[in-house]
C-alpha positions, 0 to 999 in steps of 0.5 A: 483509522490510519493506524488500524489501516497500516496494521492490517496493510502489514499483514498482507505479506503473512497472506501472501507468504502462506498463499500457495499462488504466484504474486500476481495471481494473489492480487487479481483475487485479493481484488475481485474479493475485495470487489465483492465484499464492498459491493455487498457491504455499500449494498447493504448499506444503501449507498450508491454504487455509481460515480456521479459523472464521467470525468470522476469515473475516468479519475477513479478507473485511472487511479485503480490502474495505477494503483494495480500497476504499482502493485506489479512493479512492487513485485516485480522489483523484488522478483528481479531483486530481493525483497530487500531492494524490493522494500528499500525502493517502495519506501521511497515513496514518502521523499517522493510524495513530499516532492510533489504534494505541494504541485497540487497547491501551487506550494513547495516542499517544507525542509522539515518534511523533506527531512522527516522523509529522508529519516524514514527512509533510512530507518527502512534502509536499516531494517533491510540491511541485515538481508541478503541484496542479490539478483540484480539489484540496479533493475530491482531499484528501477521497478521499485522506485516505479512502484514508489512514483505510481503509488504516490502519484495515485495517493496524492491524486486521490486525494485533491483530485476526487475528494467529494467521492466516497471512499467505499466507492472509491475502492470498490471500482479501483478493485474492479479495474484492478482485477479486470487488468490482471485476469489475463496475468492470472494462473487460472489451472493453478486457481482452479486446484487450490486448496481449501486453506488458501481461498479462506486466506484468499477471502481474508486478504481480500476483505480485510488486508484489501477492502478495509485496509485500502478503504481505511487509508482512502479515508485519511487522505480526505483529513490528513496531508498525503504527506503525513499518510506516507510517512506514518504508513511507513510503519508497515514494515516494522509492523510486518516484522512483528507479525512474522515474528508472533505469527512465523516464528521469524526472530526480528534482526537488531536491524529490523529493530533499530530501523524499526524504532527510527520508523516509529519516532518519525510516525509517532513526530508526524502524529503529535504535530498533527494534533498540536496543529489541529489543537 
């Protein structure tokens, strides 16, 4: 699940790349429609759509808008930047969730995942090396290591915080709360006159890119450490590269590919241990 999950999560920057919309415009619908989509499909499916009281509703609706709060910053960090530093500094975000994954249990930091983190983290500082820094690079870091802190924190919270919740429910009202949030940042002329073309794409990374994706990852942090959800996540850029590659004719660097490959052996480490431990 998780795989499948990182797969269509890497596809989300084709979407956003061939979407004639500003960012935040994108994730306002990405998430109405993905709002819709699980609403229709839970419907269908007879399963409840309410949270069952409302301590957990305030924890899921607080969670959506981190969740949505790390997606601003993400963009902002690379509108600021580049997408570069905008990369380099989400993919913080595994060192981060190794850091304070373990104040949920009352444990500490394993040095084999503080290192396995540190490895991913220069796999991805290679894969970016290739681009152009620019803008201004100190603030993009900033936000971007805002939008790794919030995106860990919203993971690890999810995870030990409401795990009897579903995750389709789970999902469905941190879009909701997401695209309430947004709506006032929305360009709505531009909205209004888009094209045929984007809002089929627009669907497509709302139910695809957004409501299975995200409902797929909700779903392995309920089996997997949130730790180990990091650190194989971190295969979205690699993955990322591939499709503009197949898809946008964009020729992957030696960078991409080397930092890519150092990802890879770091997921493909997390994955083999998870077996052997499991077994």
């Amino acid at each position: 699940m998780l795989y499948i999950s990182v797969v269509l999560l890497s596809m989300n920057g084709l979407f956003a790349k061939s979407i004639a919309l500003d960012a935040m415009s994108i994730t306002q619908l990405r998430s109405l429609i993905a709002a819709l989509g699980l609403a229709a499909i839970l419907s269908l499916r007879r399963t409840t759509l309410g949270l069952p009281d409302w301590k957990t509703t305030f924890l899921v609706y607080g969670l959506g808008i981190v969740m949505g709060l790390h997606w601003i910053t993400f963009f902002h960090s690379m509108q600021v930047s580049s997408v570069a530093v905008g990369i380099i500094s989400l993919f913080c975000y595994p060192v981060i969730t190794v850091i304070i994954e373990p104040l949920f249990y009352r444990g500490s930091p394993k040095l084999v995942d503080f290192v396995a983190a540190m490895v991913v983290l220069v796999g991805v500082s290679v894969m970016v090396s290739g681009e152009t820094l620019g803008g201004n690079v100190r603030e993009g870091v900033f936000w971007g290591i805002c939008s790794a802190f919030m995106f860990s924190l919203r993971n690890t919270s999810q995870k030990y915080l409401i795990p009897h919740v579903p995750s389709g429910a789970i999902m469905l009202h941190q879009t909701i709360a997401i695209a309430v949030v947004l709506a006032v940042f929305t360009d709505w002329p531009s909205v209004v006159y888009a094209s045929t073309h984007d809002w089929f794409l627009l669907v497509l990374l709302g139910l695809f890119g957004t409501a299975g994706a995200h409902t797929l990852f909700s779903m392995t942090l309920k089996r997997l450490s949130a730790k180990s959800v990091a650190l194989i996540g971190c295969l979205q850029p690699f993955f990322g590269s591939i499709f503009a590659w197949l898809i946008l004719t964009e020729v992957p660097t030696v960078q991409v590919i080397i930092g890519g490959l150092i990802v890879v052996s770091v997921a493909a480490y997390e994955s083999l241990r998870k077996n052997l431990i499991d077994n």
